[in-house]
C-alpha positions in Angstrom: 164.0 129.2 99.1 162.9 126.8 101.9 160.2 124.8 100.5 158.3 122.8 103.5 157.5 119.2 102.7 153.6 118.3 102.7 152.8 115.0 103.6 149.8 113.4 101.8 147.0 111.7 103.8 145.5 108.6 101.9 142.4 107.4 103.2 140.9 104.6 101.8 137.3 103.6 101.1 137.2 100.7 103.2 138.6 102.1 105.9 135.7 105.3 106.4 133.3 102.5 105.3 133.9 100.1 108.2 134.2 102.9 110.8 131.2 104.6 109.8 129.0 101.3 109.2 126.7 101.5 112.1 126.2 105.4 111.2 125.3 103.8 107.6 123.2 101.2 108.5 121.3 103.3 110.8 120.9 106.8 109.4 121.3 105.9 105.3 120.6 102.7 104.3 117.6 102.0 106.9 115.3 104.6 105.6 115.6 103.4 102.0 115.3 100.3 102.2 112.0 100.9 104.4 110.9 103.9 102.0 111.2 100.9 99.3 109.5 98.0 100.7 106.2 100.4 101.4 106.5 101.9 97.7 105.8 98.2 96.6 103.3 97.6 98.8 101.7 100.9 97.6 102.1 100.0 94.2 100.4 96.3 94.7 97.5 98.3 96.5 96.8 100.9 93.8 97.7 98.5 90.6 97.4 94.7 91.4 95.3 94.1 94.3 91.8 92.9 93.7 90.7 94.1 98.0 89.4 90.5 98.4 90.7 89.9 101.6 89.4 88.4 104.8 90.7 90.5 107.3 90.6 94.3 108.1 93.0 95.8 107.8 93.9 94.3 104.4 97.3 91.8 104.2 99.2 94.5 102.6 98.1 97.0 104.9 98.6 94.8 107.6 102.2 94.7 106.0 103.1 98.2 105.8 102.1 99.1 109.5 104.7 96.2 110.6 107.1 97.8 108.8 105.9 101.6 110.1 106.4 100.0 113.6 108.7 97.0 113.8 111.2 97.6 110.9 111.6 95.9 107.6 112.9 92.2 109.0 110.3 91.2 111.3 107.4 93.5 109.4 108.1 91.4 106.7 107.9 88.5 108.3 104.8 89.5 110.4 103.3 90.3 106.8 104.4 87.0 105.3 102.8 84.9 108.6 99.5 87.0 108.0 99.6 86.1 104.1 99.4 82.1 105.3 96.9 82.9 107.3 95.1 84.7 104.9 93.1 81.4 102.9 89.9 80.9 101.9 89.2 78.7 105.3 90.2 81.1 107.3 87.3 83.2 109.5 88.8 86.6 108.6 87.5 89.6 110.9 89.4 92.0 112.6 93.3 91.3 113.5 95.5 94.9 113.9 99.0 94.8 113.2 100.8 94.0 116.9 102.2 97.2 118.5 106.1 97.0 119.6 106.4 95.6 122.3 109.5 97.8 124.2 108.1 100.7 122.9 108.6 104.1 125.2 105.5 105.7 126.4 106.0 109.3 127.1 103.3 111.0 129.9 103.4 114.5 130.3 
């Protein structure tokens, strides 16, 4: 009998890591780590927070639409230049979290 000789295919980790990293970062670890970040802020709102603050919407409110429209780097640090701000000599009032600005407006 003629027995046909199978090669084995080894593929490594690292190797379908690095060639699918941008599908990673993009389509796995993005949602997450945004999903995260506004389950903390959720649980500071319902648990921690005292809704003292200055300004409408509130910091951490402010925060989590940053992150809903700008993505977690520069929501947080939107968030974190609105928590400065927020001090007891401040005027407070109204001050909406910025919209993107290269965002695609659809007309039908």
């Amino acid at each position: 009998m003629d027995y046909q000789k199978r090669e084995t295919l080894t593929v490594g980790f690292s190797s379908l890591f690095f060639e699918n990293a941008r599908y990673l970062r993009k389509k796995v670890f993005k949602p997450y780590v945004r999903w995260f970040c506004i389950k903390c802020i959720r649980f500071y709102q319902k648990r921690l927070s005292k809704k003292t603050c200055l300004y409408y919407p509130t910091c951490s409110q402010y925060t989590m639409e940053c992150f809903h429209h700008h993505g977690v780097t520069l929501g947080f640090l939107l968030g974190a230049w609105r928590i400065i701000r927020c001090n007891p000599f401040s005027k407070g009032g109204y001050d909406p979290a910025p919209l993107p600005y290269l965002k695609k407006k659809w007309l039908l």
